[in-house]
mmCIF file as gemmi writes it, N, C-alpha and C atoms, coordinates in Angstrom:
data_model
loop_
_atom_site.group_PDB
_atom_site.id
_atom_site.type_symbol
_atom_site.label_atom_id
_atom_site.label_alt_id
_atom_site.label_comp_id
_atom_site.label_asym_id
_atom_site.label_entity_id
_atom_site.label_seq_id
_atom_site.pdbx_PDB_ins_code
_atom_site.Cartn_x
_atom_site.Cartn_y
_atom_site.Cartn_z
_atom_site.occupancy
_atom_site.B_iso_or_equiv
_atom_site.pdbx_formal_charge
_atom_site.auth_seq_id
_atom_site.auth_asym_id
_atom_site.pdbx_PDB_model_num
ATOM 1 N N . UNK Axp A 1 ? -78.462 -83.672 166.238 1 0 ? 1 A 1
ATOM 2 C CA . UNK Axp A 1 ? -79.057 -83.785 167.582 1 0 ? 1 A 1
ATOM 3 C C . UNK Axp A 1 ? -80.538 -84.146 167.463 1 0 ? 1 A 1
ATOM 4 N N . UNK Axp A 2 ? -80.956 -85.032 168.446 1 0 ? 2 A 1
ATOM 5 C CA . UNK Axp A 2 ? -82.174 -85.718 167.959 1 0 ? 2 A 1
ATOM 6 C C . UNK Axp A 2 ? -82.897 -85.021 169.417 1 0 ? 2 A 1
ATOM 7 N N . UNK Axp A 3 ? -84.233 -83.789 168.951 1 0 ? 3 A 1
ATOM 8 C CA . UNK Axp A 3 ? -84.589 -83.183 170.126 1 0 ? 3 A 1
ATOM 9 C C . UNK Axp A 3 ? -85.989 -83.766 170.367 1 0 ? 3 A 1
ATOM 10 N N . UNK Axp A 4 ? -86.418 -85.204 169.444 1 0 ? 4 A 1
ATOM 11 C CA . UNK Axp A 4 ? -87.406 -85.852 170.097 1 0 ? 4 A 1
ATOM 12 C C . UNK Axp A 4 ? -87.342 -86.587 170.941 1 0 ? 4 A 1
ATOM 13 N N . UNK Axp A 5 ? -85.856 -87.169 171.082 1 0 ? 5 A 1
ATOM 14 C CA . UNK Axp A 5 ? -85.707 -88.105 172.336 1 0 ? 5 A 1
ATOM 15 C C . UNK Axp A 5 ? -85.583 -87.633 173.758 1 0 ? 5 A 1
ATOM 16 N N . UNK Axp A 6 ? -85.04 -85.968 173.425 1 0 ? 6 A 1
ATOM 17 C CA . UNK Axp A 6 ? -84.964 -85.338 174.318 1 0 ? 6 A 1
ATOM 18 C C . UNK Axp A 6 ? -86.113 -85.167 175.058 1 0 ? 6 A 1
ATOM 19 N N . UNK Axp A 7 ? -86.919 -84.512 174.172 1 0 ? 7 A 1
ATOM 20 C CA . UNK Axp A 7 ? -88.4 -84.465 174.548 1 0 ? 7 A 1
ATOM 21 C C . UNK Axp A 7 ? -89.114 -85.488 175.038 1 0 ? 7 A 1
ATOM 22 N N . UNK Axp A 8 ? -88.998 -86.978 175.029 1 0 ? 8 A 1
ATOM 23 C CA . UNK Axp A 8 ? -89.584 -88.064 174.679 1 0 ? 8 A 1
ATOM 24 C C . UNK Axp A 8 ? -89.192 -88.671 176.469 1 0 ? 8 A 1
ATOM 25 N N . UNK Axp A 9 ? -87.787 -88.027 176.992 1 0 ? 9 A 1
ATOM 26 C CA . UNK Axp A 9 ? -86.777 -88.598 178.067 1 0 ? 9 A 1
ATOM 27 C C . UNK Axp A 9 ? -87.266 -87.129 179.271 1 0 ? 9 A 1
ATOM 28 N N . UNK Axp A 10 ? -87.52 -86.234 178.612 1 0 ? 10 A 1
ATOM 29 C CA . UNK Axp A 10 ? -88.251 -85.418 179.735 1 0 ? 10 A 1
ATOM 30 C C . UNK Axp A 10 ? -89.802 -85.577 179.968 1 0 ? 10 A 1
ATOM 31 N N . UNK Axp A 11 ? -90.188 -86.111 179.348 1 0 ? 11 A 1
ATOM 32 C CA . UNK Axp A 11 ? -91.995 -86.224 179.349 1 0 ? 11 A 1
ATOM 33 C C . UNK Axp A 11 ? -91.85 -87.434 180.119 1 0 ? 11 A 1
ATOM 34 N N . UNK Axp A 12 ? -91.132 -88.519 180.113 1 0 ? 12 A 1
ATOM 35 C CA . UNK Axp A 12 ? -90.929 -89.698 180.91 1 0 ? 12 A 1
ATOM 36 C C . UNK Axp A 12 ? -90.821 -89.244 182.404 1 0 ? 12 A 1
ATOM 37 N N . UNK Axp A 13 ? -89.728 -88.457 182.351 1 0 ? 13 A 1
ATOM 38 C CA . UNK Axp A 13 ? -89.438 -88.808 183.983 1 0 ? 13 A 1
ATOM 39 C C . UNK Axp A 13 ? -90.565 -87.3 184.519 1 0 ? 13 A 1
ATOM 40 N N . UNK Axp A 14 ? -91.129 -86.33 183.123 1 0 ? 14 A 1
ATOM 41 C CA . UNK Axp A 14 ? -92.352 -85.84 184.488 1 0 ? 14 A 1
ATOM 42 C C . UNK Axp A 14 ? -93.841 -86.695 184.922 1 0 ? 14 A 1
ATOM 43 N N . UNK Axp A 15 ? -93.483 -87.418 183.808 1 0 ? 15 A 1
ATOM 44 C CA . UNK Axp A 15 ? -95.163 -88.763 184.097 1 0 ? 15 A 1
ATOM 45 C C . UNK Axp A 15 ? -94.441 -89.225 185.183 1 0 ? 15 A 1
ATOM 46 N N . UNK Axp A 16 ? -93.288 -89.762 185.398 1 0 ? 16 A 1
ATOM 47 C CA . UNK Axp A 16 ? -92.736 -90.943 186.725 1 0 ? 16 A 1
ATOM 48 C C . UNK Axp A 16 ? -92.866 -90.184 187.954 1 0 ? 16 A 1
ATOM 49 N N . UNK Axp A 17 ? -92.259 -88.674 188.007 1 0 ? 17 A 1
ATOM 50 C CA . UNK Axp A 17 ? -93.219 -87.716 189.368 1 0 ? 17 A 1
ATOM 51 C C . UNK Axp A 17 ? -94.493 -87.611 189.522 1 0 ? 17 A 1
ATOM 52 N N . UNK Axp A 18 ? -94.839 -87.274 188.551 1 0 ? 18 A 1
ATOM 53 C CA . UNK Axp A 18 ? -96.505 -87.264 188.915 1 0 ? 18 A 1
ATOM 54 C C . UNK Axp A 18 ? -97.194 -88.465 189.433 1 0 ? 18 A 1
ATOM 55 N N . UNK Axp A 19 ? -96.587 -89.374 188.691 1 0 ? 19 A 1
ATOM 56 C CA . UNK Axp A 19 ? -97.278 -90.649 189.435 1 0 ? 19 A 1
ATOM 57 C C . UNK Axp A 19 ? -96.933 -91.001 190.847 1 0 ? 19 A 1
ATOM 58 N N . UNK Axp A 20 ? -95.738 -90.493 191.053 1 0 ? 20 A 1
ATOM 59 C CA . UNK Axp A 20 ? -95.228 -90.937 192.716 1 0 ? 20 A 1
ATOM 60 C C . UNK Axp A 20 ? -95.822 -89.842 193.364 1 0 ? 20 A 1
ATOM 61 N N . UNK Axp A 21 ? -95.963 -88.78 192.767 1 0 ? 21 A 1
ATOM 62 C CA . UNK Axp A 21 ? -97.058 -87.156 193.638 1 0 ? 21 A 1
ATOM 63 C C . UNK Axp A 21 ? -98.36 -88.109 193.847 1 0 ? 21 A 1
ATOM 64 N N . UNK Axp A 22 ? -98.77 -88.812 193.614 1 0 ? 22 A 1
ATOM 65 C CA . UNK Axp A 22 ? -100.253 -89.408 193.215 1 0 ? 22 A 1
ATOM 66 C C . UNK Axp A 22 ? -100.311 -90.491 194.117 1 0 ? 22 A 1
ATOM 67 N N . UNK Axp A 23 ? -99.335 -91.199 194.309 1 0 ? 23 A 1
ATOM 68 C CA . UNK Axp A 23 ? -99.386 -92.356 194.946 1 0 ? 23 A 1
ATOM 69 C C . UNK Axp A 23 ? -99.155 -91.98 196.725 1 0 ? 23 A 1
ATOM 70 N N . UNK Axp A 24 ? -98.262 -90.707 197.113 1 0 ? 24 A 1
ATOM 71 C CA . UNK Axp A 24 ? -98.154 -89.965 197.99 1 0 ? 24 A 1
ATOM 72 C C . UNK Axp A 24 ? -99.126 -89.679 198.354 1 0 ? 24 A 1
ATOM 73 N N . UNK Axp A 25 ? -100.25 -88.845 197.571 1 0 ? 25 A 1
ATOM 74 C CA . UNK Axp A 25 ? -101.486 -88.23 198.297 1 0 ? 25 A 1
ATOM 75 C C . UNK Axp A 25 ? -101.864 -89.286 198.866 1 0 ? 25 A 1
ATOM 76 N N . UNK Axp A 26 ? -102.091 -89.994 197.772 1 0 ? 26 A 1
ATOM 77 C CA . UNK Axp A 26 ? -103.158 -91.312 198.341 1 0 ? 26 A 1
ATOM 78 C C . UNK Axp A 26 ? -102.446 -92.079 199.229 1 0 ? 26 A 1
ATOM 79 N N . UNK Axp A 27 ? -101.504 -92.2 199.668 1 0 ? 27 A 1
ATOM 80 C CA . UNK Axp A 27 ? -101.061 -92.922 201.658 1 0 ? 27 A 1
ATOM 81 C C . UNK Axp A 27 ? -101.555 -91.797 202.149 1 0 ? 27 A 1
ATOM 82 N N . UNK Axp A 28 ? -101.344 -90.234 202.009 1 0 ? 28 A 1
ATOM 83 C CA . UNK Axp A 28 ? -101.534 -89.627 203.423 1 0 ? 28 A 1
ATOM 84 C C . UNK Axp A 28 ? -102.502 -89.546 203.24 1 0 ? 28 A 1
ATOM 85 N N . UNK Axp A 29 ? -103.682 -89.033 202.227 1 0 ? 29 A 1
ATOM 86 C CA . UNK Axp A 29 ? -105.169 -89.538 202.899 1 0 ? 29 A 1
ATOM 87 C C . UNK Axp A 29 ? -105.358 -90.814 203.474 1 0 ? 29 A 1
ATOM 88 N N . UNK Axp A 30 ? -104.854 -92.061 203.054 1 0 ? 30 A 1
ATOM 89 C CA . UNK Axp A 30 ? -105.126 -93.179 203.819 1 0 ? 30 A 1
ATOM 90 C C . UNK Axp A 30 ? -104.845 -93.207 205.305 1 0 ? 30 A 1
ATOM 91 N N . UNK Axp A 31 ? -103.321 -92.357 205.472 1 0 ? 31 A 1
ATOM 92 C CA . UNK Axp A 31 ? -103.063 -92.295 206.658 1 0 ? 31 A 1
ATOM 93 C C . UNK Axp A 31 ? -104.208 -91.135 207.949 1 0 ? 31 A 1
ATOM 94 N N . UNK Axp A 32 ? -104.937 -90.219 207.261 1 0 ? 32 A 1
ATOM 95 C CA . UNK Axp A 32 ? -105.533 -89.225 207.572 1 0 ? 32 A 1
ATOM 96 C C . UNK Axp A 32 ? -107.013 -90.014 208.131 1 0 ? 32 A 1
ATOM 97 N N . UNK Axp A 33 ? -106.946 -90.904 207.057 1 0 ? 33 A 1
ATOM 98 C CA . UNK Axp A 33 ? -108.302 -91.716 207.375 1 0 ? 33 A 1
ATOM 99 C C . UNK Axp A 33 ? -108.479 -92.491 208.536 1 0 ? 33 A 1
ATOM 100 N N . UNK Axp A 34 ? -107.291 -92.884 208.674 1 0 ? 34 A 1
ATOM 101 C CA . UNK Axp A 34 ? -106.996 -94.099 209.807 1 0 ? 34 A 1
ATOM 102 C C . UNK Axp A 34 ? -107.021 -93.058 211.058 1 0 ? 34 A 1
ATOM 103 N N . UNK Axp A 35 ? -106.089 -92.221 211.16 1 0 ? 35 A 1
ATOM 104 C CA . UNK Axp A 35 ? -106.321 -90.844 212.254 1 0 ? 35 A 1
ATOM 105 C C . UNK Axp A 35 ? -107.975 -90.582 212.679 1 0 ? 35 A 1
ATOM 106 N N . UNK Axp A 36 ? -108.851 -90.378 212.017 1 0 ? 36 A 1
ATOM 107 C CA . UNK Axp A 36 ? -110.384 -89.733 211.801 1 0 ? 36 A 1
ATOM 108 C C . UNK Axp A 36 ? -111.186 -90.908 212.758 1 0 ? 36 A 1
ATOM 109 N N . UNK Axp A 37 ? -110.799 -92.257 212.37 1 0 ? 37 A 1
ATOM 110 C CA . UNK Axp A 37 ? -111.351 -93.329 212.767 1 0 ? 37 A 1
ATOM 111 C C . UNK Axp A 37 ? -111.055 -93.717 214.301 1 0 ? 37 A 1
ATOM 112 N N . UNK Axp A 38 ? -109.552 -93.398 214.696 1 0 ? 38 A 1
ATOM 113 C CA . UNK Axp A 38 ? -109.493 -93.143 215.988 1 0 ? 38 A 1
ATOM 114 C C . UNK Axp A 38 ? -110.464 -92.671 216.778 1 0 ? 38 A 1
């Protein structure tokens, strides 16, 4: 059993959440911004 790929296939898909957590904030502040400017 190869437990670096394992490791290698879970570190992947928690970088691929974090980055979509990241890309999320940043619309709803954008969206928050656009609100303020109203």
């Amino acid at each position: 059993m190869d437990t670096t790929m394992e490791t290698y296939k879970k570190r992947k898909i928690v970088q691929a959440s974090e980055v979509k957590a990241d890309q999320l904030g940043l619309e709803r502040s954008e969206q928050l911004r656009e609100l303020y400017r109203q």
